[in-house]
C-alpha positions as CSV (number, residue, x, y, z in Angstrom):
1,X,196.3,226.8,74.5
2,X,195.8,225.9,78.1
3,X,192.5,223.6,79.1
4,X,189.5,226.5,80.3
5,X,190.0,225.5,84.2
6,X,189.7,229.5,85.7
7,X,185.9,229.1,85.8
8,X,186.0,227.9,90.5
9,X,184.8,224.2,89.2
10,X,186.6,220.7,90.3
11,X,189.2,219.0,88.4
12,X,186.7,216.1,88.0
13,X,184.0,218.0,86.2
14,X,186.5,219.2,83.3
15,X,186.3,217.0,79.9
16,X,188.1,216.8,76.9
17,X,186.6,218.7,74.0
18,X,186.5,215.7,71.9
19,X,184.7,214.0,74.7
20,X,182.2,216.4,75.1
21,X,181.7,216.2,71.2
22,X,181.0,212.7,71.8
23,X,179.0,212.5,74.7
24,X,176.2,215.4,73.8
25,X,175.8,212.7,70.5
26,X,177.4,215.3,68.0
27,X,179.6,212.9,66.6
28,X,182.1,209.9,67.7
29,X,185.4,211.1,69.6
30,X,187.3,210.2,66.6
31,X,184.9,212.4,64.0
32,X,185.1,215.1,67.0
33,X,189.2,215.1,66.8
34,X,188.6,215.8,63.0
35,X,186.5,218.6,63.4
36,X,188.7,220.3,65.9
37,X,192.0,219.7,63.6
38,X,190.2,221.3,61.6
39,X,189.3,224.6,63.1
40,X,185.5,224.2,63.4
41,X,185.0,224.3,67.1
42,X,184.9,227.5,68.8
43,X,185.1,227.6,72.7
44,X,183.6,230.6,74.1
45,X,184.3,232.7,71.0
46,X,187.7,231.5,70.6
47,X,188.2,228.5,67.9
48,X,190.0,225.4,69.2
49,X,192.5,223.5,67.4
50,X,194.5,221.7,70.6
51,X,192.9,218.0,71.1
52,X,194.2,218.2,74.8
53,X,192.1,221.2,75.3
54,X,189.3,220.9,78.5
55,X,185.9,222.6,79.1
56,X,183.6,222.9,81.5
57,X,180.1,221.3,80.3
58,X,178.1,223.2,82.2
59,X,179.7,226.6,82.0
60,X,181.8,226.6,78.8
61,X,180.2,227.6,75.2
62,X,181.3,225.3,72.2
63,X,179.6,226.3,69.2
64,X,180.6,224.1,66.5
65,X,180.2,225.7,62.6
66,X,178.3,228.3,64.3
67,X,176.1,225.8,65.9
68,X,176.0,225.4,69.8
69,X,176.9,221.7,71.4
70,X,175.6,221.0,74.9
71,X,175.1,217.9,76.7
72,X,171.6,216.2,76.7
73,X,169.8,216.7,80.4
74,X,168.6,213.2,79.8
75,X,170.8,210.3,78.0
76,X,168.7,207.5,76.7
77,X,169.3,204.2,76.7
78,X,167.4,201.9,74.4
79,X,166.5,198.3,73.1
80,X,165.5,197.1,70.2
81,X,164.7,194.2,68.3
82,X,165.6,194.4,64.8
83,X,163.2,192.9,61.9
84,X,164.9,191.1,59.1
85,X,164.7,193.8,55.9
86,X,165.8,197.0,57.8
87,X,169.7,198.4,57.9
88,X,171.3,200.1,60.6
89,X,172.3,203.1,60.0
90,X,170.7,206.1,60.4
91,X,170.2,207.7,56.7
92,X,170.3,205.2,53.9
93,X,167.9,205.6,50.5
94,X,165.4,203.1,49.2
95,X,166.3,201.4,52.6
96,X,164.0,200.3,56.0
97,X,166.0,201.8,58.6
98,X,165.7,200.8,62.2
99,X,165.3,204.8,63.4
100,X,161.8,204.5,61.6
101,X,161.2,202.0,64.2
102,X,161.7,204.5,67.1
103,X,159.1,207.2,67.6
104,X,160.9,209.7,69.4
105,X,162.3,213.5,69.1
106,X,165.5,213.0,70.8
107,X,168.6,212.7,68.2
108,X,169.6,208.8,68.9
109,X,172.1,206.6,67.0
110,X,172.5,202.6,67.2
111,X,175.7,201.1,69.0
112,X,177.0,198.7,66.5
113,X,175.3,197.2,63.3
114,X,173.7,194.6,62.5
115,X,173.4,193.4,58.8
116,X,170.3,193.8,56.8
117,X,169.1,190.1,56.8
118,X,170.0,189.4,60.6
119,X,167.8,190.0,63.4
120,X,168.0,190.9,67.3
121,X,169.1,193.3,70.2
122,X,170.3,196.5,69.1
123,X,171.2,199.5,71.8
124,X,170.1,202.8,70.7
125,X,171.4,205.6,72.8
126,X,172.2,209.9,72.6
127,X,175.9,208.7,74.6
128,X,178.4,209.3,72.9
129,X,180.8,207.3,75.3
130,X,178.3,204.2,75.9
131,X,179.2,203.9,71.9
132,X,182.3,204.1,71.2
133,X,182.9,201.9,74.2
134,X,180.4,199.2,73.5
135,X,180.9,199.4,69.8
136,X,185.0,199.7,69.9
137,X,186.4,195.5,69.9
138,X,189.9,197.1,72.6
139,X,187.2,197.1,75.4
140,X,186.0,193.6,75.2
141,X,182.3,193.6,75.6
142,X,180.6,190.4,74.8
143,X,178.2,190.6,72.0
144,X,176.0,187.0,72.5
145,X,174.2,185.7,68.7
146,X,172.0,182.4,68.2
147,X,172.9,181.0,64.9
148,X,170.4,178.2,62.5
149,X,172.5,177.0,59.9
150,X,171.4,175.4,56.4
151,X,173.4,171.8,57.3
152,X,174.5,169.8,60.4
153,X,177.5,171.7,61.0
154,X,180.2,169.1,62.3
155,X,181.9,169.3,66.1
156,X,185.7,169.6,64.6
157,X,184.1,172.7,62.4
158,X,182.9,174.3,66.1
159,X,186.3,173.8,67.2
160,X,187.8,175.6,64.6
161,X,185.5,178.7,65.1
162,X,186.0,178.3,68.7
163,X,189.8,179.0,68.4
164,X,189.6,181.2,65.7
165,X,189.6,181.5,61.7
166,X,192.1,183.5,59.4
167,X,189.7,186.4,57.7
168,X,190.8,189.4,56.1
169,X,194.4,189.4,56.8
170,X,194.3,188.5,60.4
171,X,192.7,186.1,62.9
172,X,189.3,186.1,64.0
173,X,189.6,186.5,68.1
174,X,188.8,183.3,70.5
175,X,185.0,182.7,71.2
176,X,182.6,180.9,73.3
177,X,180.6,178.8,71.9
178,X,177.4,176.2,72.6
179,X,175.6,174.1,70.3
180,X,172.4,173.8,71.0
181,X,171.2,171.2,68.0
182,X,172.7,169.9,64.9
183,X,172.6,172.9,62.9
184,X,172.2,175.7,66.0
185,X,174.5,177.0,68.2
186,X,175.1,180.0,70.0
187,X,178.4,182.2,70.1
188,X,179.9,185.1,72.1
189,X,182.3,187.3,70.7
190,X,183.8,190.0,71.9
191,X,185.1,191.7,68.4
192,X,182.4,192.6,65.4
193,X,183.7,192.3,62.1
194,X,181.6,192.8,58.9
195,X,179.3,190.1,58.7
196,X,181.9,188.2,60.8
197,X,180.0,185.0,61.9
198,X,178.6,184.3,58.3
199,X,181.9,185.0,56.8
200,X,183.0,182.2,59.8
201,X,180.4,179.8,58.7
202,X,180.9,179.4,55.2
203,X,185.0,179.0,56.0
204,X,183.8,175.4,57.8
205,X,181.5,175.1,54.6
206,X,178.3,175.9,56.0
207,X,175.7,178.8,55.3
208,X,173.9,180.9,57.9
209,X,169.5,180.9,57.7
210,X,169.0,182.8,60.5
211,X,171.4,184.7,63.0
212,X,169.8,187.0,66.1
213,X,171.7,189.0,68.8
214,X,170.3,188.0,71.8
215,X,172.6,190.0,74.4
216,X,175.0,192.6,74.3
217,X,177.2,193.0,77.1
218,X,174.5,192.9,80.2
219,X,171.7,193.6,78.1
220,X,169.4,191.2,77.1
221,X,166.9,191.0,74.0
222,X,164.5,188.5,76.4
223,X,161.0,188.6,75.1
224,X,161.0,191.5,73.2
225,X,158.9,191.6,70.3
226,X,160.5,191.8,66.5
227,X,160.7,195.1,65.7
228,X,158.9,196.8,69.1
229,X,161.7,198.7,71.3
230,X,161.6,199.4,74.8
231,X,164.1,201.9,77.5
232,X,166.4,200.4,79.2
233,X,165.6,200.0,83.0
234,X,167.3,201.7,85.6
235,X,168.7,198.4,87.1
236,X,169.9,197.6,83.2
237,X,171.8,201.2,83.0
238,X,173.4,201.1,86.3
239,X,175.3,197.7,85.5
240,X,175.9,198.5,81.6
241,X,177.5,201.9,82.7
242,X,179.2,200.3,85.6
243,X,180.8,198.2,82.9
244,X,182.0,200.2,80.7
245,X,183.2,202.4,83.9
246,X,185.6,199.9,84.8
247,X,187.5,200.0,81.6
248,X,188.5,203.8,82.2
């Protein structure tokens, strides 16, 4: 089937149908792909099962199981600072999960996870791009942690994390890091494995207390009490979307 272009709109404002998925927060791109393979998605009346196919997002109708997708009029970009206690995801049972924390009607998901006992910045957003691009380890945002360990942890054992560990098969990717005391240091990484920096720790024989995100890519947890959220300013979008711009 040939992408919906008769409609008198520029090139420019046409978009893939997984991407649209995506960005009105349906689903992620790859979920979206699924649910077109699988004959689901129905593009003004007619159902879709081309991945290359385009609409227009303002004129096109894409009704997914009978259900109509559109883009949100406003995106929103949030930050929050996770409590120890409280998972992220967004439906778990007998669980504290961080969308209790947010007191909102919009539909909003969190970009990345952090594990249940770890604390910090977390960006909640209804952008279905801003996530798979922040959250996807190909695009290289840095993701910025201050870790307290239980024991001095040794220079040569920084060095080692530094360049890399073997975990799960493979090799964890280079990182940045600082010590700030004897058992403290911060890291950057620009990958997020499961529980990857405590899984690091105990390979140089050392145990993680305490480990808060303090920054994800330009974004910044700063004062920001434990478990109070706040919108992201318009000076904090412009660059964060500017960032993940460049990598198109």
């Amino acid at each position: 089937m040939q992408p919906f272009e008769g409609r008198c709109c520029w090139k420019m404002e046409l978009m893939r149908l997984q991407k649209f998925l995506s960005t009105a927060g349906f689903c992620s791109r790859r979920k979206g792909e699924e649910i077109i393979r699988a004959g689901r998605v129905a593009v003004n009346g007619e159902i879709i099962i081309e991945l290359g196919t385009k609409v227009d997002p303002q004129k096109d109708h894409v009704v997914v199981d009978g259900n109509r997708v559109v883009l949100k009029s406003d995106l929103i970009y949030i930050a929050l600072n996770k409590p120890p206690g409280y998972v992220t995801s967004c439906d778990q049972r007998n669980n504290h999960i961080i969308l209790d924390l947010v007191d909102i009607p919009e539909r909003i998901y969190p970009v990345g996870r952090l594990d249940k006992d770890s604390t910090g910045l977390l960006i909640l957003t209804n952008d279905g791009r801003l996530h798979h691009r922040l959250s996807h380890p190909s695009f290289d945002h840095e993701k910025e942690y201050d870790v307290t360990l239980a024991a001095p942890i040794p220079t040569g054992a920084l060095r080692r994390m530094k360049k890399g560990l073997p975990m799960m098969g493979t090799k964890t990717r280079p990182a940045e890091i600082k010590r700030i005391s004897a058992n403290r240091f911060r890291i950057i990484l620009k990958e997020g494995r499961n529980k990857q920096i405590r899984r690091m720790v105990r390979k140089v024989g050392n145990q993680v207390i305490e480990l808060k995100r303090i920054r994800v890519a330009n974004i910044r947890l700063g004062h920001l009490a434990e478990g109070a959220w706040r919108y992201l300013s318009d000076s904090e979008k412009k660059a964060l979307l500017k960032n993940i711009d460049k990598d198109t």
